[in-house]
C-alpha positions in Angstrom: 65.1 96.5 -0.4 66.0 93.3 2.5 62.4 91.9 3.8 63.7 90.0 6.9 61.2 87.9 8.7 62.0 86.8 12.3 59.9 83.9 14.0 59.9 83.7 17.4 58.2 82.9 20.7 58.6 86.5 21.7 57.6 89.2 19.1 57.2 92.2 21.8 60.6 91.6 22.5 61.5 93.6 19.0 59.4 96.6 20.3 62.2 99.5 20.4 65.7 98.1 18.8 64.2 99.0 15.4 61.9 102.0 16.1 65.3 103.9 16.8 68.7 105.6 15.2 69.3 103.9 11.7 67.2 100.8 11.5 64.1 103.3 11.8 65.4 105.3 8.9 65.9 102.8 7.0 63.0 101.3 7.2 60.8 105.0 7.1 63.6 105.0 3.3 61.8 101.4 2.3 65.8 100.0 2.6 64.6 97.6 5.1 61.5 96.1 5.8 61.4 93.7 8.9 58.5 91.4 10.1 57.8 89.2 13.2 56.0 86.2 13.7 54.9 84.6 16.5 55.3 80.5 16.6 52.4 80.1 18.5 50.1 81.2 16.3 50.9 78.2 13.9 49.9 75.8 16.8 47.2 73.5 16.5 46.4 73.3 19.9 43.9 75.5 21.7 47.0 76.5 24.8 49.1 77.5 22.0 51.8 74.8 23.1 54.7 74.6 20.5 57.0 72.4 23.1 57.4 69.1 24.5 59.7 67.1 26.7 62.8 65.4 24.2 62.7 61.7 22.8 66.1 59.8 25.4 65.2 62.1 27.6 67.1 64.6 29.5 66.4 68.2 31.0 64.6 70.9 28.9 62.1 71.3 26.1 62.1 71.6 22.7 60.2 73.5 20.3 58.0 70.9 18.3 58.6 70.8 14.5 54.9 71.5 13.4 54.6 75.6 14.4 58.2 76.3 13.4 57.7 74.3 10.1 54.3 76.1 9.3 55.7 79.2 10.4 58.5 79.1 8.0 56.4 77.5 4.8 53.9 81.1 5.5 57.0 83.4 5.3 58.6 81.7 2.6 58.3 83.9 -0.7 57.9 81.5 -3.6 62.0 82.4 -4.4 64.6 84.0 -3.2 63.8 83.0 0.4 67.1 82.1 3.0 66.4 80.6 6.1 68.9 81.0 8.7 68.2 79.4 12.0 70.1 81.4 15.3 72.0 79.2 17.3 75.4 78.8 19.4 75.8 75.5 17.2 76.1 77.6 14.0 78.5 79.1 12.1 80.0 82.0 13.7 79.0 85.0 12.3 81.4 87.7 10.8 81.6 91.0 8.4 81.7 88.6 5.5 78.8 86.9 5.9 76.7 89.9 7.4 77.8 91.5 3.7 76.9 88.5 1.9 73.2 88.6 3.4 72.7 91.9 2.6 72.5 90.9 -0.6 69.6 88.1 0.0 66.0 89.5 -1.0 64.5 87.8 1.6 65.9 86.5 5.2 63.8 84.2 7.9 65.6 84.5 11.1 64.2 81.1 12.8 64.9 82.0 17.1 66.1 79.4 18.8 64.6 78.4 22.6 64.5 76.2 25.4 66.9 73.5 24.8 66.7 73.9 20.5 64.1 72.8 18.1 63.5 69.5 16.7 66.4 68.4 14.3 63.7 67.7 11.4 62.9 71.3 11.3 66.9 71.9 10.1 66.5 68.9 7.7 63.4 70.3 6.1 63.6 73.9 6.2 67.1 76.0 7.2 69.3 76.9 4.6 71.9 77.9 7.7 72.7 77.9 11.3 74.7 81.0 12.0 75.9 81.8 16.2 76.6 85.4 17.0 79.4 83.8 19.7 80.3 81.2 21.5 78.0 81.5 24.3 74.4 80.7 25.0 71.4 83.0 25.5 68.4 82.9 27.0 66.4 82.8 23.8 67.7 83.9 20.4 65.7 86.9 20.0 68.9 89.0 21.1 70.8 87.5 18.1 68.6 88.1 15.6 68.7 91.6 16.7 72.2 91.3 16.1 72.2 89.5 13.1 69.5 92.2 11.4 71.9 95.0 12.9 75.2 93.6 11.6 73.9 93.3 7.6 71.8 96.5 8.0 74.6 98.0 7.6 76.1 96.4 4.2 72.1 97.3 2.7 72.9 100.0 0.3 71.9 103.5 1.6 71.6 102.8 5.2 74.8 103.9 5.7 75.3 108.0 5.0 78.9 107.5 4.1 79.7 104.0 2.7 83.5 104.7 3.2 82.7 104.6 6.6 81.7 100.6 6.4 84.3 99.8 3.9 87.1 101.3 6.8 86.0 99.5 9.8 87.1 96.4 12.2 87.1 93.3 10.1 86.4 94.6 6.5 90.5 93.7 5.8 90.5 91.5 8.3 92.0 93.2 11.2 90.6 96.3 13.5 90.2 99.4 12.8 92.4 102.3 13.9 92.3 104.5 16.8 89.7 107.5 16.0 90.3 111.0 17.5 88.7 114.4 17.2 88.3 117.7 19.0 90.0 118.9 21.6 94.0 118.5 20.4 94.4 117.9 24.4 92.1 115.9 26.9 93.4 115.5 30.2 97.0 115.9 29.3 96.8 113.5 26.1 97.3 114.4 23.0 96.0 114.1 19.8 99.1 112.0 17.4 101.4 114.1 15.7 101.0 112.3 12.0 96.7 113.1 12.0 97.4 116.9 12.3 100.1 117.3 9.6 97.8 117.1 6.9 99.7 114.0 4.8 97.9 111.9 3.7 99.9 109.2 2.7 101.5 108.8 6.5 97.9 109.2 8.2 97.1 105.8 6.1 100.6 104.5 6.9 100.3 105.4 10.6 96.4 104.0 10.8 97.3 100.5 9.1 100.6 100.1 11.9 98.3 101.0 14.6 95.3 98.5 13.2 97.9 95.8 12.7 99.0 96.7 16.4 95.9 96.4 18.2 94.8 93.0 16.1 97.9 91.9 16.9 97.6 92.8 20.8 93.8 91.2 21.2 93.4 88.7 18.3 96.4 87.6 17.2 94.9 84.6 15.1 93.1 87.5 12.6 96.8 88.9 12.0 98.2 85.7 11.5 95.4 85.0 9.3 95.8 88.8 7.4 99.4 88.2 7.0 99.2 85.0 5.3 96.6 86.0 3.1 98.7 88.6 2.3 101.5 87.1 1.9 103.2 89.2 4.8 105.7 86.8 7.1 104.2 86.8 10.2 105.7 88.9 13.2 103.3 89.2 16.6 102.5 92.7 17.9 101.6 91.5 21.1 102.2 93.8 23.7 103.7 96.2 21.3 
């Protein structure tokens, strides 16, 4: 089982994105158990503020280091604890890391707001910064929704058929193929020749061409980046 602790300013806003689909079952299976803290409950203040204007000045707030720090030091099991805190500064998260912290035993998603928190907070108690893109949101409540998402899916059992994660976008490094089923003909398009013939061997040659293809048409840095780990020379597929 993953325990994932997620501190923010905003618990309600985790009402609903994992009371549905597969994060629900795999919690009701005991695969996932997720908690949420809110930061003002650590303040020591009786307005429950956890901000203040920043030191040089400038526009914004930023979330004090007591509450967060406290916050943390609560959650924190006495080992085995990561702390990762969500923000655009961070590492940018992909299918490698989301199946590397599926394998933590206990996660603290720290959610970033107003303008950050205080830089001692990442000196004393964040194992990682980790950004879900390079863009900036409103809070980071959204990411960590992401983030608990995105390794749900590595936790064993949460996924019916593990084939299923081992085959998609990003596992080899590229994208996954193009997916069809029922009807054979939609609106005068057909289904591919090679997935009704039954061989095997093509339909895997067919969906690595047309993986390679589409990498190749919208990120052609991953193919560059699969060929030469590969060893492949490289040859662009863009607008192939």
């Amino acid at each position: 089982m993953v325990t994932i602790d997620i501190i923010s300013l905003f618990p309600a806003y985790f009402q609903g994105p994992f009371d549905v689909s597969m994060l629900m079952r795999a919690r009701e299976k005991g695969l996932l158990e997720i908690r949420c803290s809110d930061v003002r409950d650590f303040a020591e203040n009786k307005h429950g503020k956890v901000d203040d204007r920043p030191f040089g000045g400038g526009p914004g707030m930023v979330m004090t280091p007591g509450p967060l720090v406290r916050a943390i030091r609560q959650a924190r099991k006495a080992s085995g604890s990561h702390v990762v805190y969500l923000s655009p500064q961070g590492a940018v998260l992909n299918a490698a890391k989301c199946e590397g912290l599926a394998k933590k035993e206990h996660l603290i998603l720290v959610c970033g707001h107003y303008e950050g928190i205080d830089e001692r907070v990442l000196a004393l108690e964040i194992d990682e910064e980790l950004s879900i893109g390079d863009y900036v949101l409103t809070n980071g409540c959204a990411a960590a929704i992401v983030v608990v998402d995105a390794i749900s899916r590595f936790v064993p059992g949460v996924i019916g058929d593990p084939d299923s994660v081992r085959e998609d976008s990003f596992q080899e490094g590229i994208f996954d193929a193009p997916h069809y089923t029922r009807p054979e003909v939609f609106e005068g398009l057909e289904v591919p020749s090679v997935l009704l013939g039954g061989h095997h061997a093509e339909i895997q040659k067919w969906r690595k061409q047309e993986a390679l293809k589409k990498t190749g048409q919208m990120r052609p840095e991953l193919l560059k980046l699969f060929k030469e780990k590969n060893c492949e020379p490289f040859t662009s597929h863009r607008g192939a």
